[in-house]
PDB file of N, CA, C and O in Angstrom:
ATOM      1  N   UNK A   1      66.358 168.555 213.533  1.00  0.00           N
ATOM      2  CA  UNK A   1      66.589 169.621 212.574  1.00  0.00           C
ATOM      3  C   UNK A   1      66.837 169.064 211.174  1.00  0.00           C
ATOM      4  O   UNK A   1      66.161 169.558 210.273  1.00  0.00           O
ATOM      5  N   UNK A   2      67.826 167.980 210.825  1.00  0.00           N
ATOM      6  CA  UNK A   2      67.846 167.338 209.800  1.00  0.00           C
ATOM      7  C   UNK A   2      66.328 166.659 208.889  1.00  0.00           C
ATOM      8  O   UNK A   2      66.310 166.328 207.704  1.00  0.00           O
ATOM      9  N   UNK A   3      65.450 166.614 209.631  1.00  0.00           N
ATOM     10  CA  UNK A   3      64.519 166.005 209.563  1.00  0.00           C
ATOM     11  C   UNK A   3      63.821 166.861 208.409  1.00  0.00           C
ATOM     12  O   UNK A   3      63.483 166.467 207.293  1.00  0.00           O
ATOM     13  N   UNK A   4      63.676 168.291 209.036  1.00  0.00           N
ATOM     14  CA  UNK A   4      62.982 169.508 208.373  1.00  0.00           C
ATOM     15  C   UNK A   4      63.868 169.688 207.305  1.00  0.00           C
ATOM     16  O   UNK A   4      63.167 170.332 206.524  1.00  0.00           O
ATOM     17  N   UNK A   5      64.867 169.549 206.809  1.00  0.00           N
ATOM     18  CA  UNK A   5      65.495 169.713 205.602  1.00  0.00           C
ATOM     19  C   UNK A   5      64.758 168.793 204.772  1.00  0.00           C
ATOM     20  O   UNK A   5      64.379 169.164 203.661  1.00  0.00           O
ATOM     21  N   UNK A   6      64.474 167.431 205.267  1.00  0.00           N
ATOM     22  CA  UNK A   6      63.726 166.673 204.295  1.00  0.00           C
ATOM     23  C   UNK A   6      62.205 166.746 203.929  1.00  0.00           C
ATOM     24  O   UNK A   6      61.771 166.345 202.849  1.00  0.00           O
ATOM     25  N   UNK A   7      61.435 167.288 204.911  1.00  0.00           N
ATOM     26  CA  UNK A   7      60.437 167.672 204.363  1.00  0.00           C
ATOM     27  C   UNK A   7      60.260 168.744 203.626  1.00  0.00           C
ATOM     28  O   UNK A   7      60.755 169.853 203.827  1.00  0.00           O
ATOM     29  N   UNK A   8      59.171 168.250 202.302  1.00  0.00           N
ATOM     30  CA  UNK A   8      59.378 168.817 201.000  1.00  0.00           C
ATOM     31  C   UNK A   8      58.229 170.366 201.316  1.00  0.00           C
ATOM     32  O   UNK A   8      58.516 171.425 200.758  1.00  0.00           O
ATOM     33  N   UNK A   9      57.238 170.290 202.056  1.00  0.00           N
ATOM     34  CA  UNK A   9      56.681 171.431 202.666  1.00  0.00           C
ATOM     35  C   UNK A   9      57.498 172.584 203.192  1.00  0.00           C
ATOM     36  O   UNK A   9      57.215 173.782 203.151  1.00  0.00           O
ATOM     37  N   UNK A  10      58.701 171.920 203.756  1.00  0.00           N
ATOM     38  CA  UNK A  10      59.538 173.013 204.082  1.00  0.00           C
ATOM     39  C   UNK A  10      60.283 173.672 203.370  1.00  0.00           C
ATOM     40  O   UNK A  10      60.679 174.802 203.654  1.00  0.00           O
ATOM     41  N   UNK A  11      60.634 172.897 202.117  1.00  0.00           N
ATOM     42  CA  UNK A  11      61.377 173.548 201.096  1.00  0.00           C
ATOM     43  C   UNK A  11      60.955 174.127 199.946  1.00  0.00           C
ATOM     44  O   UNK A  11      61.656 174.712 199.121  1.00  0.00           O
ATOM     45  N   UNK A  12      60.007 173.978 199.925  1.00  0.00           N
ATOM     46  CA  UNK A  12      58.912 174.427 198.872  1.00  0.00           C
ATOM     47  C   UNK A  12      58.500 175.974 199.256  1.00  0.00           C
ATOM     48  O   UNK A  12      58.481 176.892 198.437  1.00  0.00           O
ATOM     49  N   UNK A  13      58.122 176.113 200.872  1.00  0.00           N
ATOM     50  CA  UNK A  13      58.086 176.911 201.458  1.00  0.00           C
ATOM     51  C   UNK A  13      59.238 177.986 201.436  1.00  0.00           C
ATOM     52  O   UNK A  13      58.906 179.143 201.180  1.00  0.00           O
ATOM     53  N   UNK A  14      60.559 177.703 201.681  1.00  0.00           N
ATOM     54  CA  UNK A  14      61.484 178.951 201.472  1.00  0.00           C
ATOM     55  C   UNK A  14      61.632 179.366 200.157  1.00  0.00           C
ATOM     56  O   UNK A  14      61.890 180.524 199.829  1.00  0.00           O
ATOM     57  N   UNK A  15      61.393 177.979 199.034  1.00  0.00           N
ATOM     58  CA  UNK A  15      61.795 178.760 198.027  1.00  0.00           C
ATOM     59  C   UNK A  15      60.610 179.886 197.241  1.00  0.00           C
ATOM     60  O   UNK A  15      60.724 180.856 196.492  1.00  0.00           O
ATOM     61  N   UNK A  16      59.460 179.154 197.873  1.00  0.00           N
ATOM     62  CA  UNK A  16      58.640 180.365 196.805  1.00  0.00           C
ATOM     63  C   UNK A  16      58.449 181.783 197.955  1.00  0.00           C
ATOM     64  O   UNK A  16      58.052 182.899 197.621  1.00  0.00           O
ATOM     65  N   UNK A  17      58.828 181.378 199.266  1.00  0.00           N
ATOM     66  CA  UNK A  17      58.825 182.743 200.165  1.00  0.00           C
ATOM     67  C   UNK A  17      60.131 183.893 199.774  1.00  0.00           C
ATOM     68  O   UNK A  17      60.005 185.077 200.085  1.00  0.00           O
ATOM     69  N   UNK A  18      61.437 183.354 199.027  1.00  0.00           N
ATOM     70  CA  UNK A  18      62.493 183.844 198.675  1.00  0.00           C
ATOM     71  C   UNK A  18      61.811 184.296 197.327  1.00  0.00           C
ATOM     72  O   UNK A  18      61.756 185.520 197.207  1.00  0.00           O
ATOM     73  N   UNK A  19      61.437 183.778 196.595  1.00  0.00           N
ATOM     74  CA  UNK A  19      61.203 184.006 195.429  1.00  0.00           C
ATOM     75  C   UNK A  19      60.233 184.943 195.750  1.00  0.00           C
ATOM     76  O   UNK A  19      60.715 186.068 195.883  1.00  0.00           O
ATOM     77  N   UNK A  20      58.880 184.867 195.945  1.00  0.00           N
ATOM     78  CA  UNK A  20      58.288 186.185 196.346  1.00  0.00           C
ATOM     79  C   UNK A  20      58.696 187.446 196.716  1.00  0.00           C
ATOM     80  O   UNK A  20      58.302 188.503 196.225  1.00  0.00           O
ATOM     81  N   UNK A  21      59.735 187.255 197.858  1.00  0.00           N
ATOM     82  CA  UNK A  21      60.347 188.669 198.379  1.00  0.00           C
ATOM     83  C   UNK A  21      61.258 189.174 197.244  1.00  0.00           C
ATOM     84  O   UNK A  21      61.324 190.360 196.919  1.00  0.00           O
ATOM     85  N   UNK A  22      61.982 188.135 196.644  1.00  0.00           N
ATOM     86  CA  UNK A  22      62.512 188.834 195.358  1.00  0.00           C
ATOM     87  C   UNK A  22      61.617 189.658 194.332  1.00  0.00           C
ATOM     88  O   UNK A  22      62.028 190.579 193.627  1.00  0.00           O
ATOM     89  N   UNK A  23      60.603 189.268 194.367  1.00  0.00           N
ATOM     90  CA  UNK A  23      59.700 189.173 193.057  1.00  0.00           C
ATOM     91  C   UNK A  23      59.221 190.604 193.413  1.00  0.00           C
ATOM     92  O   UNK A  23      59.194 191.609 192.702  1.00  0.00           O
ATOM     93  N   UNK A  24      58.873 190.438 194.625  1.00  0.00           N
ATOM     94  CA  UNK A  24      57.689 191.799 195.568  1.00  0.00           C
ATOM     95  C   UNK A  24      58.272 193.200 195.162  1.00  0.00           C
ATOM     96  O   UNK A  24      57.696 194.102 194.554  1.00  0.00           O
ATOM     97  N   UNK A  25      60.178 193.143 195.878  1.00  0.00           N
ATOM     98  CA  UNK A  25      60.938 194.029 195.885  1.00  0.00           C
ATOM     99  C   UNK A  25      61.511 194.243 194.329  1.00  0.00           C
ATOM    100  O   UNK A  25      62.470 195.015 194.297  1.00  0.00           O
ATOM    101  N   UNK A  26      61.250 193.897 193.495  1.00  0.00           N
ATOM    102  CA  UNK A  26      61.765 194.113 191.830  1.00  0.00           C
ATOM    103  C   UNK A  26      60.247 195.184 191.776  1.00  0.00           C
ATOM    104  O   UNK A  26      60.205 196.408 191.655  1.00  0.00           O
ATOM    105  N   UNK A  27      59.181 194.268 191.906  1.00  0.00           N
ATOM    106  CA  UNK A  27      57.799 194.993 191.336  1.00  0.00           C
ATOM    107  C   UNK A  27      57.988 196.555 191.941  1.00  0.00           C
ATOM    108  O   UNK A  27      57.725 197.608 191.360  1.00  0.00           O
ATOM    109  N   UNK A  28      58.546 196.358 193.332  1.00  0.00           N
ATOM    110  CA  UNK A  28      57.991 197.705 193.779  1.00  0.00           C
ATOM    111  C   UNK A  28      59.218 198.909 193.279  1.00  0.00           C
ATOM    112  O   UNK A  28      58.908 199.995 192.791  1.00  0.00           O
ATOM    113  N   UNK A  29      60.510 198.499 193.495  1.00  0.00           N
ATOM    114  CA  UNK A  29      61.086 199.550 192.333  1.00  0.00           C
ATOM    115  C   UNK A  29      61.251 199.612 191.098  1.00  0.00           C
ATOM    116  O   UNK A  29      61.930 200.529 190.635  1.00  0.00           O
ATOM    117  N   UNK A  30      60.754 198.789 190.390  1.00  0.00           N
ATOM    118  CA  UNK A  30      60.402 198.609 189.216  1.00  0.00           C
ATOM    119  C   UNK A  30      59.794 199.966 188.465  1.00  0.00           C
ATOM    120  O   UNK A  30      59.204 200.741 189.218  1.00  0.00           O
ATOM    121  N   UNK A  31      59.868 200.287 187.230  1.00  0.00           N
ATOM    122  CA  UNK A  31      59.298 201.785 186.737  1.00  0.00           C
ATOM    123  C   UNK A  31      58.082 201.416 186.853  1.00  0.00           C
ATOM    124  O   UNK A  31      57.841 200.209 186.836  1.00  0.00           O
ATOM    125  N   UNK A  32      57.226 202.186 186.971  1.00  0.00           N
ATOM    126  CA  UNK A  32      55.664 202.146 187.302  1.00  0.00           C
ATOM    127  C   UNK A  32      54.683 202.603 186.140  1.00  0.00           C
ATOM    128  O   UNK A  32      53.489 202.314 186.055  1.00  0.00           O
ATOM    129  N   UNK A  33      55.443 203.388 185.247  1.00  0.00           N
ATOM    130  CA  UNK A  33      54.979 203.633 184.108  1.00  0.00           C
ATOM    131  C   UNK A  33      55.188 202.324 183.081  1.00  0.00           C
ATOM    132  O   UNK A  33      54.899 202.494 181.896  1.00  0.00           O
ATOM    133  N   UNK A  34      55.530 201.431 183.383  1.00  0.00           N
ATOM    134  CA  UNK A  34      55.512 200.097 182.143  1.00  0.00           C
ATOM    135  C   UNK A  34      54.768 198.878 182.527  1.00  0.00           C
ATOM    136  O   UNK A  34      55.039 197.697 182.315  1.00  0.00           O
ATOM    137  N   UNK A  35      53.559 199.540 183.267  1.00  0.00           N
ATOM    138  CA  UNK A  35      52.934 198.315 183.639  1.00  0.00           C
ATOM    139  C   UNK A  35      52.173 197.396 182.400  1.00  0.00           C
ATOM    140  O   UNK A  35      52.204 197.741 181.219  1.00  0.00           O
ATOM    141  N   UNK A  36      51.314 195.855 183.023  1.00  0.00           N
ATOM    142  CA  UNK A  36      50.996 195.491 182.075  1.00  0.00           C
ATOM    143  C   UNK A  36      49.016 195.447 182.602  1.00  0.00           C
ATOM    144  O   UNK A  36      48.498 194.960 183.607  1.00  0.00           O
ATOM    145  N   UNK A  37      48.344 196.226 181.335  1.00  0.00           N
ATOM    146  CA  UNK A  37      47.124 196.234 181.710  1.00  0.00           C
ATOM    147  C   UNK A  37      46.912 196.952 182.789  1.00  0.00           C
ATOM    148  O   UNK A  37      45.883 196.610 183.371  1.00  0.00           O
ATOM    149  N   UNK A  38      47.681 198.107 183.450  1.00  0.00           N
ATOM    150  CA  UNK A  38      47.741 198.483 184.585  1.00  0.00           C
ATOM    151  C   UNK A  38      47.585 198.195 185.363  1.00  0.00           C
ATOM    152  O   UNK A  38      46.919 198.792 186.209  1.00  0.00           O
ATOM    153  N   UNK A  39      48.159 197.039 185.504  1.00  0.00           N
ATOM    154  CA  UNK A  39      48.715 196.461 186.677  1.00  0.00           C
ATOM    155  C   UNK A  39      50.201 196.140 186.832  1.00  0.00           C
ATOM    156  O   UNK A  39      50.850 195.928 185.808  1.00  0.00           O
ATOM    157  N   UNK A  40      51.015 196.067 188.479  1.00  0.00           N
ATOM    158  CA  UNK A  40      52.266 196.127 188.265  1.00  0.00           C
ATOM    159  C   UNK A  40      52.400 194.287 188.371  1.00  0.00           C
ATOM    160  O   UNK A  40      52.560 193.722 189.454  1.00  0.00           O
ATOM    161  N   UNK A  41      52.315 193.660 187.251  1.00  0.00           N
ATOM    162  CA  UNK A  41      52.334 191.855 187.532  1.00  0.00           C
ATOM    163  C   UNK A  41      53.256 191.477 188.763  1.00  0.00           C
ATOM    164  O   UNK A  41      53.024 190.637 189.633  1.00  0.00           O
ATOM    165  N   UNK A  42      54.499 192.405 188.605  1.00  0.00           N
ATOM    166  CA  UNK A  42      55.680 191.681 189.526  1.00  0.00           C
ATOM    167  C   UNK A  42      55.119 191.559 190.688  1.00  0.00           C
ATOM    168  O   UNK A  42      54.655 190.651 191.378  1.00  0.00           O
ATOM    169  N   UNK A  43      55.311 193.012 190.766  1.00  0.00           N
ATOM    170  CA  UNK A  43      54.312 193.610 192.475  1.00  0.00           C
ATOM    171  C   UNK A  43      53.092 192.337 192.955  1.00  0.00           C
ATOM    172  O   UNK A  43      52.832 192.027 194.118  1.00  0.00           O
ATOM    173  N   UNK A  44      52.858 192.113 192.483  1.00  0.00           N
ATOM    174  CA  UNK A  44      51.354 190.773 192.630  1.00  0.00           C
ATOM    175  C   UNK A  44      51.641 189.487 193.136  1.00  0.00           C
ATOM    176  O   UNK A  44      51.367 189.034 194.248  1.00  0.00           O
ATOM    177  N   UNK A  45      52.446 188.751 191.831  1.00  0.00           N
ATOM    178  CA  UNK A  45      52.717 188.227 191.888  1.00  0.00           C
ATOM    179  C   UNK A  45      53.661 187.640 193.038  1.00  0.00           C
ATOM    180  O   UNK A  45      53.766 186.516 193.529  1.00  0.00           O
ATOM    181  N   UNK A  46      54.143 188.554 193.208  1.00  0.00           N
ATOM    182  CA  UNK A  46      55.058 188.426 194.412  1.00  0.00           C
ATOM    183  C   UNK A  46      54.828 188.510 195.436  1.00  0.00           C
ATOM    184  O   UNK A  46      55.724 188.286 196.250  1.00  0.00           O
ATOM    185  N   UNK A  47      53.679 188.826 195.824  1.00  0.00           N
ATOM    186  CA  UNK A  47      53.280 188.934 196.903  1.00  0.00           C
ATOM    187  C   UNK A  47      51.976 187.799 197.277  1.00  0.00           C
ATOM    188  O   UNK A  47      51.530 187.392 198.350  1.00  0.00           O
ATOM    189  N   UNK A  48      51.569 187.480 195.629  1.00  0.00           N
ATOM    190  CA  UNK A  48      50.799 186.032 196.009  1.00  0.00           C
ATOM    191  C   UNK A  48      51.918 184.887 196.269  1.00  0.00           C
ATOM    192  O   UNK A  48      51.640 184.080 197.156  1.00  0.00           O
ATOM    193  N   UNK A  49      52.961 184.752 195.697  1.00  0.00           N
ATOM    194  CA  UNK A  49      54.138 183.736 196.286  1.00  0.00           C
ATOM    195  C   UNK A  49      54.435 183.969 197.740  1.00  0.00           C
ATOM    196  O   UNK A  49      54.473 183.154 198.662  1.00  0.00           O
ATOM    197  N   UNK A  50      54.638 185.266 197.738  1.00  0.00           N
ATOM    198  CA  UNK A  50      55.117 185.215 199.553  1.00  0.00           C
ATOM    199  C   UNK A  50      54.237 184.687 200.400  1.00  0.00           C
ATOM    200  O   UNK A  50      54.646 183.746 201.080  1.00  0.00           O
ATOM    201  N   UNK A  51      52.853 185.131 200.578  1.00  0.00           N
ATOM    202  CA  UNK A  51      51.853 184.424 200.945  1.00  0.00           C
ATOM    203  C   UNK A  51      51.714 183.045 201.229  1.00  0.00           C
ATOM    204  O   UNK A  51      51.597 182.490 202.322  1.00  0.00           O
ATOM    205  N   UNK A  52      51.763 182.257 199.318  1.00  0.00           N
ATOM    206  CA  UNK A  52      51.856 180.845 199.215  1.00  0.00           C
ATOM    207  C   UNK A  52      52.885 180.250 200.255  1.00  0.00           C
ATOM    208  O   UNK A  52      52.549 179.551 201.211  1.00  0.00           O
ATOM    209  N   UNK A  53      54.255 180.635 199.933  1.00  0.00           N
ATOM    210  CA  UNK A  53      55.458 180.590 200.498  1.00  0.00           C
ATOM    211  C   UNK A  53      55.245 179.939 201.915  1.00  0.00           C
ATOM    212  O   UNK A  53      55.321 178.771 202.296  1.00  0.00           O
ATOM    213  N   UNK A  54      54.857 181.500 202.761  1.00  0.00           N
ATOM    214  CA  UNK A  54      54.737 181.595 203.893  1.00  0.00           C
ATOM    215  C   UNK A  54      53.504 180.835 204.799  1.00  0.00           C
ATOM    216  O   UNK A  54      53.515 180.606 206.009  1.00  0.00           O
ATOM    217  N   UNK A  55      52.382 180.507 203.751  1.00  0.00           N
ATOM    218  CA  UNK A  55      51.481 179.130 204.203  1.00  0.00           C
ATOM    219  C   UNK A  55      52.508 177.928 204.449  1.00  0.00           C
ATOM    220  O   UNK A  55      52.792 177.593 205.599  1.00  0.00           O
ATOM    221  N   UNK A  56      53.099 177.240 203.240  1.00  0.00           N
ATOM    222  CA  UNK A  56      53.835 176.102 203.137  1.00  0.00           C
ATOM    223  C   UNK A  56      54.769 176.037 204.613  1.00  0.00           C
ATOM    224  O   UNK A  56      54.722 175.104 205.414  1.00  0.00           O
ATOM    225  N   UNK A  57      55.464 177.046 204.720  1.00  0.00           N
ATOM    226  CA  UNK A  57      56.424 177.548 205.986  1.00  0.00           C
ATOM    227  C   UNK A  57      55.293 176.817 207.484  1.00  0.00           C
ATOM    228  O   UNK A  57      55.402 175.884 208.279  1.00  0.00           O
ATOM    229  N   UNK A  58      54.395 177.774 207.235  1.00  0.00           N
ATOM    230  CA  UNK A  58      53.446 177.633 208.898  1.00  0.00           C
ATOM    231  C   UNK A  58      52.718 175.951 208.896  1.00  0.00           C
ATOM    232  O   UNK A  58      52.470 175.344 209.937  1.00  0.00           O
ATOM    233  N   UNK A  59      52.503 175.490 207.721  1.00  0.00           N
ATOM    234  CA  UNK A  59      52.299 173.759 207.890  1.00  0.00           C
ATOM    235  C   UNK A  59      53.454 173.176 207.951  1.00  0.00           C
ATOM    236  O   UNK A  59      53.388 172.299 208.812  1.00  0.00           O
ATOM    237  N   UNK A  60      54.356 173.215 207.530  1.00  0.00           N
ATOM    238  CA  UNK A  60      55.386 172.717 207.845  1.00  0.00           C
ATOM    239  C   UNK A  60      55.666 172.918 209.497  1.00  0.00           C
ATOM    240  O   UNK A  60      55.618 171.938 210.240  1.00  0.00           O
ATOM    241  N   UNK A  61      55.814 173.592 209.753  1.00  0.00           N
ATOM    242  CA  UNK A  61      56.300 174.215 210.986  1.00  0.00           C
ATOM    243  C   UNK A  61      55.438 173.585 212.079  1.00  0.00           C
ATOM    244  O   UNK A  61      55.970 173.050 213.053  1.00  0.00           O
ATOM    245  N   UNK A  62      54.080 173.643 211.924  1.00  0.00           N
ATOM    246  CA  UNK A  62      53.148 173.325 212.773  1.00  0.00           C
ATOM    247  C   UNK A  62      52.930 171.624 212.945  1.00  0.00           C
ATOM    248  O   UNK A  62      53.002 170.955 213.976  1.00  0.00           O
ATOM    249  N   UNK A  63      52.703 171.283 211.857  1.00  0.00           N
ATOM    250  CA  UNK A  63      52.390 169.578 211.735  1.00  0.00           C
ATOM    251  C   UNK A  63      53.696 169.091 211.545  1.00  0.00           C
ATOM    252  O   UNK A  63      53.769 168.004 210.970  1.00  0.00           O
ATOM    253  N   UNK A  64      54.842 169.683 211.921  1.00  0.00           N
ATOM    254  CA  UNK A  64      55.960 168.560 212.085  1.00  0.00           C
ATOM    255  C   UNK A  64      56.084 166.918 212.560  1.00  0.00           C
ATOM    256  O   UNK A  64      55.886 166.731 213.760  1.00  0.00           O
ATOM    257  N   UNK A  65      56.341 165.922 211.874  1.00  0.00           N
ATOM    258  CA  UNK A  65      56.755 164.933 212.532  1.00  0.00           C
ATOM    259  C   UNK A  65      57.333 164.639 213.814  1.00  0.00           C
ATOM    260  O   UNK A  65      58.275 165.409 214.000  1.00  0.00           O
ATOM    261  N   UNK A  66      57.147 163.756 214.890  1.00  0.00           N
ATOM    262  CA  UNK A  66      57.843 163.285 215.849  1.00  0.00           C
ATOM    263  C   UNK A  66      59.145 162.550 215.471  1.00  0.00           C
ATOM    264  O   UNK A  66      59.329 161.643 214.659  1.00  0.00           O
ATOM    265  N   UNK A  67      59.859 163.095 216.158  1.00  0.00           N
ATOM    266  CA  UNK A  67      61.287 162.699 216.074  1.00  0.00           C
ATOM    267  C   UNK A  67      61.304 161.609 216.395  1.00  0.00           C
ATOM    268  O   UNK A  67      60.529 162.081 217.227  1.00  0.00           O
ATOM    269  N   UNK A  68      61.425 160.152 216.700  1.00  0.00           N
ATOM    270  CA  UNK A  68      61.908 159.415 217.362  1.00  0.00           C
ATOM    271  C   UNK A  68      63.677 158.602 216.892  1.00  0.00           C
ATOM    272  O   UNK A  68      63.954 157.559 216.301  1.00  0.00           O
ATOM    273  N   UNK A  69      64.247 159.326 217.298  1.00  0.00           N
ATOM    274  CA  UNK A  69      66.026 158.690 217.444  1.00  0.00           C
ATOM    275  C   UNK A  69      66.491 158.692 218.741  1.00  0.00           C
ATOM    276  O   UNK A  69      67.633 158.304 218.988  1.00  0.00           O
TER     277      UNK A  69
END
């Protein structure tokens, strides 16, 4: 378990998956009338991070290192 704290895939992974869900949930109650170019950026954006996020998460997760201790 210590191991996965050190890989940088894994941490890269929560933070832009946190950051996304933050990002997602601002866009979507966000006023809807102040978009930019009509589009809601937050809303997007945030949901291309969660995505990113949540890739980084599933390689990490999947191609883990062998433990040997």
């Amino acid at each position: 378990m210590q191991s996965r704290w050190l890989d940088l895939r894994f941490l890269i992974g929560i933070l832009f998956t946190v950051y996304g869900i933050v990002l997602a949930i601002y866009g979507a109650v966000s006023d809807p009338r102040t978009p930019s170019l009509h589009w809601n950026i937050d809303l997007w954006w945030g949901l291309v991070s969660l995505v990113f996020g949540l890739l980084f998460l599933i390689v990490s997760i999947a191609r883990r290192p062998n433990d040997e201790t």
